[in-house]
C-alpha angles and dihedrals in degrees: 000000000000135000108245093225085061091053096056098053098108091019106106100225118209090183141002133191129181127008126343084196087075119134117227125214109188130338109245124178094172094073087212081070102056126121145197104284098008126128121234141202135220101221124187107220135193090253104003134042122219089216095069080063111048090094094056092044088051083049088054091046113271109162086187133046121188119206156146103228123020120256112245091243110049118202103234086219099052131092112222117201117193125197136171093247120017083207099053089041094046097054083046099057102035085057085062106038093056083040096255101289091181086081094044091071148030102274116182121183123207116207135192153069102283137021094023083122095052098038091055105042092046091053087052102044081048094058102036080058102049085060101269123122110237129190110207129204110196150153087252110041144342117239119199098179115294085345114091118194123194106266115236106178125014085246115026123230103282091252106062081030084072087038090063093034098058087041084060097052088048098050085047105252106174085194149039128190123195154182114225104190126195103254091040079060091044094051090049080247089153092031101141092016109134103217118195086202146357126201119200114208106188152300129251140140117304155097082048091137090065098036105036099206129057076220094065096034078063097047097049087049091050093057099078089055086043089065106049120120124216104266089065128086126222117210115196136192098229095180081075119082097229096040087093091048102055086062101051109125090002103151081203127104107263131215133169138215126195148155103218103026145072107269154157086239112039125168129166135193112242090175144346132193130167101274088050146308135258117237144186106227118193094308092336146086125226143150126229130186092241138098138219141029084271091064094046089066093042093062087035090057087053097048102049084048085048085055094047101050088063093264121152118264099229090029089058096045087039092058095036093061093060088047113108136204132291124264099265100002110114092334120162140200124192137199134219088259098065088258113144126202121186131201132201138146090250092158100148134057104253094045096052087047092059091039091062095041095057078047097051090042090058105045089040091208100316123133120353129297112236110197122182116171138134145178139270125251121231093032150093103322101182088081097049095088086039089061086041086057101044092046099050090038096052107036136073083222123014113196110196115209155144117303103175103316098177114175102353119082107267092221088061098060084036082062102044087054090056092058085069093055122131108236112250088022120145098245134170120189101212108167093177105083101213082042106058089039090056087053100063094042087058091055098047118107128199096287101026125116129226122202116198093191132181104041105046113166094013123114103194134064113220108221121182091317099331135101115214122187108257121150113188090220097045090058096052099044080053090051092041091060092038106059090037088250 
């Protein structure tokens, strides 16, 4: 419980009404979660506003309403706050009523298109290793501690952000990991947050659905990087073209990382097989159960933020070396035959492209590559030819299929990735998702690879507004059994 007036101390206030000696109870911003005593905010969303429901959340209870324009009919005995932006107002003021954990511990963001999820867990499980307790917040779960909590959006709302937080400063994380995506940046989701540190992976088409522009999908990413103080470091991929970009004007310190370039951070592939790869890192050797150049950034980026937190250099590659893979992320599943499946999140162009290509490198040209993969509905469609392209292109066989189409006809996006494919290509069309993975299980002979490729660690299909339970490797290991491979 908080007394409003202390809340509002860093929130700039257009208009006030009512007592600044007010006690909240919670911070609610979902009006069907208000209590007696709770402060809510009337939040503009992308398809609801909060202000259609102000008079609902006072109903429930609500002593404070948040907003940025005053209901018609004003409750006497409620205290209206008004504020240029409800987002901006509402991170403010959850910072301060859980007593801005973000500064009571080391929080580090990780920012980008592909390899957020990897980068962060694998800072966490290597410092959860090396004897410090870490909190993660992840695509693919939240960890509070040794507590871990399903994971419903890549960055949470900003209030139950603070919440975990705070529960990581009281169980005594030294440490917290996360992923900052485009549209939490966007939503002012990590506004008053205090980061040690932020990494930028790297920079490819997505989310433009949201974003509109490839312009702005650059400028929301560059805001976590705009934000930073002084006393935090910004490690950047520059063998990516917009690595430089993200730390223009950064007041941070700013270090690099790269494969192919001159860097604070090198590291180079010296060998790779399919149960992991050798690599230099820095002055040393070391092997790691992980595949693909991808991944080579991935473990350089967290050791140079390792580094950079003040971590111990053998200690770090010591540890590294013992780290596996993500859930989801490369993952593979064989069958008695010598068949071998992998799965990986791969949902954008530039992720499925570097997901082949480690694939390709492995096998050097022995047995047939499988790929099934498709694209989500109610997202960004402009990328749905390109995957069509890439997957017929790069593959012996390419199965097009549902991903999560949600809403939209599965044949449709079905259609709009055939546009992309490579004339002369071997393509099947298999809406159905078990379907088209048995399939390819089916085709597949002793030495060929299949790439399940799109949904990686999840273990539900969205279909119209429904989740149903599908997970990608349970459906191989039963078609594996199935069809005696």
């Amino acid at each position: 419980m908080k007394r409003l007036s202390d809340l509002l101390s860093s929130t700039d206030v257009i208009s006030f009404t009512a007592s600044a000696d007010v006690e909240v109870h919670a911070l609610n911003y979902d009006s069907r979660a208000v209590s007696e005593g709770d402060c809510f905010f009337a939040v503009r969303g992308t398809q609801v506003d909060g202000h259609d429901y102000i008079e609902r959340a006072v109903e429930a209870g609500a002593k404070v309403v948040v907003c940025e324009q005053m209901p018609q009919n004003a409750n006497p005995e409620v205290s209206y706050v008004v504020v240029a932006d409800t987002n901006v107002a509402m991170a403010q003021m959850a910072s301060a009523f859980y007593d801005n954990p973000s500064a009571q511990l080391k929080l580090v963001g990780v920012t980008g298109t592909n390899g957020k999820t990897t980068v962060a867990t694998l800072l966490c499980d290597l410092f959860s290793a090396m004897g410090y307790r870490s909190g993660l917040i992840s695509t693919v779960v939240y960890r509070v501690g040794e507590r871990e909590i399903e994971s419903t959006h890549t960055t949470p709302d900003v209030i139950r952000l603070n919440a975990m937080l705070r529960e990581m400063v009281e169980c005594g994380c030294d440490y917290c990991f996360m992923e900052v995506s485009s549209h939490a940046l966007v939503q002012e989701r990590v506004r008053g947050l205090k980061f040690r540190g932020a990494i930028f992976t790297n920079l490819s088409h997505d989310h433009l659905d949201y974003h509109g522009t490839f312009a702005e999908y650059i400028k929301a990413k560059k805001r976590l990087f705009d934000t930073l103080g002084k006393d935090a470091f910004a490690l950047t991929n520059i063998d990516d073209r917009n690595g430089e970009v993200m730390v223009q004007n950064c007041r941070a310190n700013i270090k690099h990382y790269s494969l192919r370039q001159m860097a604070d951070f090198r590291c180079k592939i010296l060998e790779m097989l399919f149960d992991g790869m050798l690599l230099r890192m820095g002055q040393h050797e070391l092997w790691v159960k992980f595949l693909g150049r991808f991944n080579a950034y991935n473990l350089l980026a967290v050791y140079g933020a390792a580094l950079l937190l003040g971590a111990d250099e053998s200690e770090v590659l010591q540890t590294m070396s013992a780290l596996h893979s993500v859930s989801g992320r490369f993952e593979p599943v064989r069958s008695e035959s010598g068949v071998t499946a992998i799965v990986d999140y791969a949902h954008t162009p530039d992720a499925l492209e570097k997901v082949i290509a480690t694939i390709n490198d492995i096998r050097d040209g022995a047995g047939q590559l499988i790929v099934v993969c498709g694209c989500g509905g109610d997202r960004d469609a402009t990328k749905r030819p390109e995957m069509g392209r890439i997957a017929s292109r790069e593959s012996s066989i390419a199965i097009l299929t549902s991903d999560n189409p949600r809403t939209e006809s599965p044949e449709a996006i079905l259609e709009q990735m055939m546009q992309g494919v490579e004339p002369g290509s071997r393509v099947l069309r298999i809406s159905d998702r078990r379907e088209a993975i048995r399939t390819a299980v089916m085709m597949a002979q002793r030495g060929d690879i299949i790439l399940v490729a799109g949904k990686g660690h999840e273990t539900y299909q969205i279909i119209g507004r429904e989740k149903h339970h599908f997970d990608d490797r349970e459906v191989l290991r039963e078609a594996f059994a199935e069809v005696g491979r």
